[in-house]
N, C-alpha and C positions, 0 to 999 in steps of 0.2 A: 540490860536490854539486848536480844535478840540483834546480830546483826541483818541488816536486808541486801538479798543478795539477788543480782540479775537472772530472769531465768535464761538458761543455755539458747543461744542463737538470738538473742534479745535484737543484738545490734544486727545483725543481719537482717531481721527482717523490717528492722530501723529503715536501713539504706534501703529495702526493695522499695519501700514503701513512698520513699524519696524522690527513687527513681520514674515511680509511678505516676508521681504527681507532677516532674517535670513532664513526660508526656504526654499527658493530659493538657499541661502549661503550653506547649509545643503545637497541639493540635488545635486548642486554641487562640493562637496568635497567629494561625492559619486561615486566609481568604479563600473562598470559593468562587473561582472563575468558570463561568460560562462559553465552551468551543462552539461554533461554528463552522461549517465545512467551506470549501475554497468556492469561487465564485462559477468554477463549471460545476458543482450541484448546487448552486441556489443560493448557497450561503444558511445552507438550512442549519438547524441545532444540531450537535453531536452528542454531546455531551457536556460534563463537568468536571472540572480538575482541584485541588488545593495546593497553595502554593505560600509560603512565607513571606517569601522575595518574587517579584512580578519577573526579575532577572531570570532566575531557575523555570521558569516558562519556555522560554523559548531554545531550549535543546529537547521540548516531548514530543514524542512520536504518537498522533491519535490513529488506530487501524478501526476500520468501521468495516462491517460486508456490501455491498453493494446491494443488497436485500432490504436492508434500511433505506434507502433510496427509492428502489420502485417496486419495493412489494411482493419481489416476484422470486418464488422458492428456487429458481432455474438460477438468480444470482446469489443465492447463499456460497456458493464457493470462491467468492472473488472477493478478496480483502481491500479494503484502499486504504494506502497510507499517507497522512496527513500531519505537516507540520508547523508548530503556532509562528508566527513570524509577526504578529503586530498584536498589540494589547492595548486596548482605549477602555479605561477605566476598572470593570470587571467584566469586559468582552473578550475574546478571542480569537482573531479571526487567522484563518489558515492557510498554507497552500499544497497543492496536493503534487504529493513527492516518489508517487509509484503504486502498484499494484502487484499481486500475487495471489494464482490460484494456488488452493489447498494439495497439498499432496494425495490426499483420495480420491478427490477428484481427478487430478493427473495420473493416479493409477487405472482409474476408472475408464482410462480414453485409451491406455495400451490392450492392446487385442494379438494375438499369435496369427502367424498367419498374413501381416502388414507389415509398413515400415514405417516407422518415424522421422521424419526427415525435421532437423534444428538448427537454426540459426538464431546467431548470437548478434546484436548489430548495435550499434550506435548512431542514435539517429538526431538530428539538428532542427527544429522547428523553422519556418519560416522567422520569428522574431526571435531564436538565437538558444534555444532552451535545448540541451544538450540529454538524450536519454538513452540509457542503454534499455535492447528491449528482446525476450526469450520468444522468437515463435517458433515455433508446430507445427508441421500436418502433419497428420495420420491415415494413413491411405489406405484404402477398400481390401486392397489384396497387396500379395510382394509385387515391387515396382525393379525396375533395369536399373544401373547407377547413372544410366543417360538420363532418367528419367526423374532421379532424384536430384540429380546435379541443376537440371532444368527448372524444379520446383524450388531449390534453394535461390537461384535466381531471382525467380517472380517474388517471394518473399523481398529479398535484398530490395530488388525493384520498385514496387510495392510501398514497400516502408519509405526507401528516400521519398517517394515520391511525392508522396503524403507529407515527410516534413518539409518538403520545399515549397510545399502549397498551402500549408495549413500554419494557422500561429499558435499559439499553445494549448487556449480555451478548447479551440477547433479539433487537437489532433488527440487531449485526453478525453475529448467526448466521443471522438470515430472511436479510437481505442479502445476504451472502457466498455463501449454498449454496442460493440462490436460489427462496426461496420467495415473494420479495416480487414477483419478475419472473414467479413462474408464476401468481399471485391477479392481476396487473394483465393476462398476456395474456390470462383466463381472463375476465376483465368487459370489455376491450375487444375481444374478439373475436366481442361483439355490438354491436359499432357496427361491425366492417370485418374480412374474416379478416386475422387477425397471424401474421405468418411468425415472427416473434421478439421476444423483446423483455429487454432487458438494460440491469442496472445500473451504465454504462460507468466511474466514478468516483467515489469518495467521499473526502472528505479530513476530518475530524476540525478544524472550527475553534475550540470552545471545551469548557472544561469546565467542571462545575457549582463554585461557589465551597470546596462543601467538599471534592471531591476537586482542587481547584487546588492 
């Protein structure tokens, strides 16, 4: 009798097939959890996530556009980033850890011709929330360095002043939907007309020890 003989790569495709079926096994021993956004939007839905371990949740970063929020084509450039910090059952509820416009968009604001005047600042909430934050203007025509130097200020100004008045909820809602960037073009637009002026980034560096 004929011996029977493996055909070539037999075992090979033995093991892909092995492989395949662990993750399949993987994917389903997988939960699907339900995000929610942080309690300055609503707490509305986000999204959904899968996850093994409920543990491996809380290092994800959800980014959403602020266009999902109010509908409104003019906030499609503004990302929010959002982080899970509590899990009650297959909920997830979040807290919102920064923002950032797109880079097209921020191309879209430089003009020849003007200056961009930038500051970098860190800013402290009245209940302790510690943020670094990118603002901007962009001014009509070229400005003096007296001129820019003055508008750096009101920024600086501005910003603390907001966080020493404002608590957290307060100061990402001015932020976001930009009431803080309409009180600063609205005071430096007596030192230089401002074509714009926006709060290019924010990122969430610390928090107060009793919500840590």
């Amino acid at each position: 009798m004929a011996k029977m003989t493996k055909a070539p790569g037999g075992s090979a495709v033995a093991a892909s097939k092995r492989r395949a079926r662990k993750q399949i096994d993987k994917w389903k021993a997988k939960v699907w959890y339900t995000i929610n956004a942080s309690p300055e939007f609503d707490n509305i839905y986000i999204g959904q996530t899968p996850a093994a371990e409920e543990e491996f949740l809380f290092t994800r970063i959800i980014e959403n556009s602020l266009y999902d929020f109010t509908q409104d084509f003019e906030d499609a450039s503004i990302k929010l980033r959002f982080k899970i910090h509590e899990v009650n059952g297959n909920l997830c509820t979040t807290m919102f850890v920064g923002h950032e416009m797109t880079r097209d968009f921020i191309r879209s604001l430089v003009r020849r011709g003007s200056n961009r005047i930038q500051n970098i600042l860190d800013i402290k909430t009245k209940d302790g929330y510690l943020f670094r934050i990118t603002c901007t203007a962009f001014t009509q025509s070229m400005s003096r360095s007296s001129q820019q130097k003055t508008i750096r200020k009101i920024l600086t100004d501005i910003l603390t002043e907001k966080g020493n008045n404002l608590n957290f909820k307060e100061f990402v809602q001015e932020m976001v939907f930009g009431n803080i960037e309409r009180d600063i073009k609205r005071i430096a637009n007596e030192i230089t007309p401002i074509r714009d002026c926006k709060l290019l980034k924010s990122v969430l560096l610390s928090l107060p020890k009793a919500a840590a």
